[in-house]
C-alpha positions as CSV (number, residue, x, y, z in Angstrom):
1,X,44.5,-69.6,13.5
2,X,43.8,-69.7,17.0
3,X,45.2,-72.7,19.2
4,X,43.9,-73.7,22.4
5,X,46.5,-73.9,25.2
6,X,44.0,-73.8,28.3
7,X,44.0,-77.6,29.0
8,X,47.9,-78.0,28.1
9,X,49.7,-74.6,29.6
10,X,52.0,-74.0,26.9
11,X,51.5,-74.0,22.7
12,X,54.2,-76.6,22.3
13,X,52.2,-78.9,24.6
14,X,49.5,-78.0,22.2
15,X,50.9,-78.8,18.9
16,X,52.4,-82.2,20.8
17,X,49.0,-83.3,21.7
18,X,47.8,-84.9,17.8
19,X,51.2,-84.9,16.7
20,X,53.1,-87.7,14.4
21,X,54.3,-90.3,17.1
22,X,55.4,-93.1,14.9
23,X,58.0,-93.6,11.5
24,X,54.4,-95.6,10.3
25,X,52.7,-92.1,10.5
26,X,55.3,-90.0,8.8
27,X,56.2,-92.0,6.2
28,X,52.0,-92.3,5.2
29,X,52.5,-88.8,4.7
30,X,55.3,-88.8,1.9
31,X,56.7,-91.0,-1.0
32,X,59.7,-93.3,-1.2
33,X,62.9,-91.7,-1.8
34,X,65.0,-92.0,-4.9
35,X,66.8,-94.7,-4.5
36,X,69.6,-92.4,-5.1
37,X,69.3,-90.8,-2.0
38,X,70.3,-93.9,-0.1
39,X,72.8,-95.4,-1.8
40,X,74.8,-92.1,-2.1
41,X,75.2,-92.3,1.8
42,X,78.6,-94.0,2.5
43,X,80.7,-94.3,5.7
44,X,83.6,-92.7,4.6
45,X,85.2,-89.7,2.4
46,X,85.9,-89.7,-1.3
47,X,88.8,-87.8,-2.7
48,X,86.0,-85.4,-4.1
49,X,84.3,-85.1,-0.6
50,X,87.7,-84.5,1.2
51,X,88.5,-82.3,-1.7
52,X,84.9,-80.3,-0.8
53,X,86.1,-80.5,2.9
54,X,89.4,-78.9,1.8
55,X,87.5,-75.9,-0.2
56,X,84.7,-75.4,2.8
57,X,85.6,-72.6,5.6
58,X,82.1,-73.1,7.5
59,X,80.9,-75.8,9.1
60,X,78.0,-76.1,11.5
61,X,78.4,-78.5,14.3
62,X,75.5,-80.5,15.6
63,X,75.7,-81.9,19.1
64,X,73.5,-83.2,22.1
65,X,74.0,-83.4,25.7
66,X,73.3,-86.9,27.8
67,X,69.4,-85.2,28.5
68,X,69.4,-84.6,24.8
69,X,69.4,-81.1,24.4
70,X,71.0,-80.5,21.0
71,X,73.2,-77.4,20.6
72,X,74.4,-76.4,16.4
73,X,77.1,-74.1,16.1
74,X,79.3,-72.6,13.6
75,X,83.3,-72.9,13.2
76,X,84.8,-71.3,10.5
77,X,88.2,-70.5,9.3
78,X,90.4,-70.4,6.2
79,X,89.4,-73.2,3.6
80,X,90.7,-76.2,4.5
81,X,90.6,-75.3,8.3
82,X,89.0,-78.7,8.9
83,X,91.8,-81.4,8.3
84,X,91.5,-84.7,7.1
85,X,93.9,-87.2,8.0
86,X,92.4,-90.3,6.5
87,X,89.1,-91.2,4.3
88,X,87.2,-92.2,8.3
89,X,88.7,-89.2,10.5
90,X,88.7,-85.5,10.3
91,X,89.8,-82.8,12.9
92,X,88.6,-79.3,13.4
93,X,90.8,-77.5,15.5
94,X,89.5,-74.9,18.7
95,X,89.3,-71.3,18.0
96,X,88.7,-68.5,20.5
97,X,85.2,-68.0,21.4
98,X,82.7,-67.6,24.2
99,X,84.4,-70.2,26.2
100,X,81.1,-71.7,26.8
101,X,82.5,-74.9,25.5
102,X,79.2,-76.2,24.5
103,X,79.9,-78.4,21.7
104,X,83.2,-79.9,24.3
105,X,80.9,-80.5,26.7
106,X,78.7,-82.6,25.0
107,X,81.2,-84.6,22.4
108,X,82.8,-85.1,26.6
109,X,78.9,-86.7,27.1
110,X,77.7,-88.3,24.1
111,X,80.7,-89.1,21.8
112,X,79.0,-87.9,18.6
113,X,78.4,-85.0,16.2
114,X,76.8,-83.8,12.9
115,X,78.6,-82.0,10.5
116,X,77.5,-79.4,7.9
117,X,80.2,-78.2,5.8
118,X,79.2,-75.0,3.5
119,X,81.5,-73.0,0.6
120,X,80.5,-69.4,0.3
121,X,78.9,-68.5,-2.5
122,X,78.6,-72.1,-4.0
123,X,75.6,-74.1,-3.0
124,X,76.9,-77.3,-2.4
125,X,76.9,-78.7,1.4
126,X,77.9,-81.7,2.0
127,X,76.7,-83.6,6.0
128,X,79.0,-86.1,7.8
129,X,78.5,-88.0,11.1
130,X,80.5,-90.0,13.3
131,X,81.5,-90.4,16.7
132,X,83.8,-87.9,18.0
133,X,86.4,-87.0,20.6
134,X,88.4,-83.9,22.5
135,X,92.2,-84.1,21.8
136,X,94.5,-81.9,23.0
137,X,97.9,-84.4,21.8
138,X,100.5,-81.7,20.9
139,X,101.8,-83.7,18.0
140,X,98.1,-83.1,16.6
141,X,97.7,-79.8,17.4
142,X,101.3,-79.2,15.6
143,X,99.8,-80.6,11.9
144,X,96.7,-78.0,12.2
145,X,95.8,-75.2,10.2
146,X,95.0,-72.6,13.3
147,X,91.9,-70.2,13.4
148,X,94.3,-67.1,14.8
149,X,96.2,-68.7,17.7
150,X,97.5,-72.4,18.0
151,X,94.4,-74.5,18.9
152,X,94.2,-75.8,22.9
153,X,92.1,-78.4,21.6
154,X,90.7,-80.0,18.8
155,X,87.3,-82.0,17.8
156,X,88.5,-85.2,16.3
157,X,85.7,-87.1,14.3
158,X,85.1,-90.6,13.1
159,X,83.2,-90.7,10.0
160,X,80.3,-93.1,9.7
161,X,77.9,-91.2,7.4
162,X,79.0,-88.8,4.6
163,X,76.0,-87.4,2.6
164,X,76.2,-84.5,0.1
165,X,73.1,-82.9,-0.2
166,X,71.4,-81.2,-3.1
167,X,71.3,-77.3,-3.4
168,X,67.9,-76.8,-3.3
169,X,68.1,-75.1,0.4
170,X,70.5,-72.7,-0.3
171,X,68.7,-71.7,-3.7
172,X,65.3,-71.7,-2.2
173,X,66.6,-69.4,0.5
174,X,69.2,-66.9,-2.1
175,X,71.6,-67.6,0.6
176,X,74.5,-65.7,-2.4
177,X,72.5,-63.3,-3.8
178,X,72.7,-60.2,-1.7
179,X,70.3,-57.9,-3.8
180,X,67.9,-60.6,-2.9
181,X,69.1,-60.6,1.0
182,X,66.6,-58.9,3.8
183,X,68.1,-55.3,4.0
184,X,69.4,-54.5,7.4
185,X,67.2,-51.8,8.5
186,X,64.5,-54.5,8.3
187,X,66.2,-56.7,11.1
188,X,67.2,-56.4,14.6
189,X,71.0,-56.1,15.1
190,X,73.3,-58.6,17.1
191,X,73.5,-55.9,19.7
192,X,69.8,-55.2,20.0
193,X,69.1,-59.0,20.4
194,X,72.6,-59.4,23.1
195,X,70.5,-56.1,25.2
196,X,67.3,-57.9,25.0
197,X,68.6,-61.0,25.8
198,X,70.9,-59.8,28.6
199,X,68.3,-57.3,30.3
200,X,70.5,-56.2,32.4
201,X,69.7,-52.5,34.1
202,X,71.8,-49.9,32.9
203,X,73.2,-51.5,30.3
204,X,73.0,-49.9,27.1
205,X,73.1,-51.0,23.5
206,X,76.3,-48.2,22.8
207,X,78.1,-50.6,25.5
208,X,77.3,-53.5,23.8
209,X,78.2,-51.8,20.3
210,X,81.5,-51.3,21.9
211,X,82.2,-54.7,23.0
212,X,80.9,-56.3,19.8
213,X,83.4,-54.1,17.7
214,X,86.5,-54.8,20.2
215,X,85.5,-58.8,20.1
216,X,85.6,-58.5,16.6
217,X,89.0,-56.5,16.2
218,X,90.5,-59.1,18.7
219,X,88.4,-62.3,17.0
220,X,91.6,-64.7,17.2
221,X,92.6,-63.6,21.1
């Protein structure tokens, strides 16, 4: 299908034009939820959803900036990396990264982020939300599990919504079943995209080989 982007410039502008711009509109579109789905939102953690949070070493972190640019990224460390001091506040503690300090920067903005903890190879998730902070108090640091070296910081996070979803994602995408995984030769490696990305002259995808296996040796420095 062909879209016309001659009176708009881009396709996005295109697609924007006729698109949904009310809750009235996209809610013509679908059913009611269960009534299930609501009510199991609360505003704070269970002993089984802390007990999840204590099994889970990946969580995605969704953020935004004050323009409202949002930013997801993963943290991940042993299970139970993410502690939680009470059934309303959790911490994730800093690891050595990019030192971008994207998700900082905007927590530092906005005060909030989205959580999405995952347990490899099982397909529950399970989302909180809350308002969140940047701590760097030393008698916190002290009481956290660290991802390598001690934590400078940590992300501490006021629960307000705590929803476990169902599986069906990870099924519908055989996020644990490797024989049913896209093989690698079919996909573009992290180096190819970094060289692509980067298009820098000279610089070739041995180099960035190089510096991908050396970050990787050295992933907690």
């Amino acid at each position: 299908m062909m879209i016309d982007t001659e009176a708009t410039g881009s396709l996005f502008a295109s697609l924007q034009a006729d698109a949904l711009s009310s809750p009235d509109q996209l809610r013509e579109l679908y059913q009611q939820p269960n009534p299930n789905a609501l009510r199991k939102e609360i505003d704070h953690l269970t002993e089984e959803s802390r007990a999840l949070i204590g099994c889970s070493s990946l969580v995605f972190v969704g953020s935004a900036d004050a323009e409202g640019r949002a930013d997801v990224t993963p943290r991940g460390g042993p299970a139970g990396f993410v502690s939680v001091l009470d059934e309303r506040t959790l911490v994730i503690p800093d690891a050595t990264g990019n030192k971008r300090l994207d998700t900082m920067h905007n927590v530092l903005q906005t005060g909030s982020v989205g959580l999405l903890f995952l347990i490899p190879g099982r397909p529950t998730t399970l989302r909180v939300n809350g308002r969140a902070c940047v701590s760097a108090r030393p008698e916190l640091l002290a009481r956290l599990t660290p991802v390598g070296k001690p934590p400078v910081t940590a992300l501490v996070v006021h629960v307000e919504q705590v929803y476990p979803h169902c599986p069906k994602s990870l099924l519908r995408a055989n996020a644990w079943q490797p024989e049913r995984w896209v093989p690698a030769d079919a996909q573009p490696t992290s180096a190819e995209v970094t060289l692509a990305q980067l298009n820098l002259p000279g610089l070739t995808i041995d180099q960035i080989e190089e510096t991908e296996r050396e970050s990787l040796r050295l992933r907690y420095e």
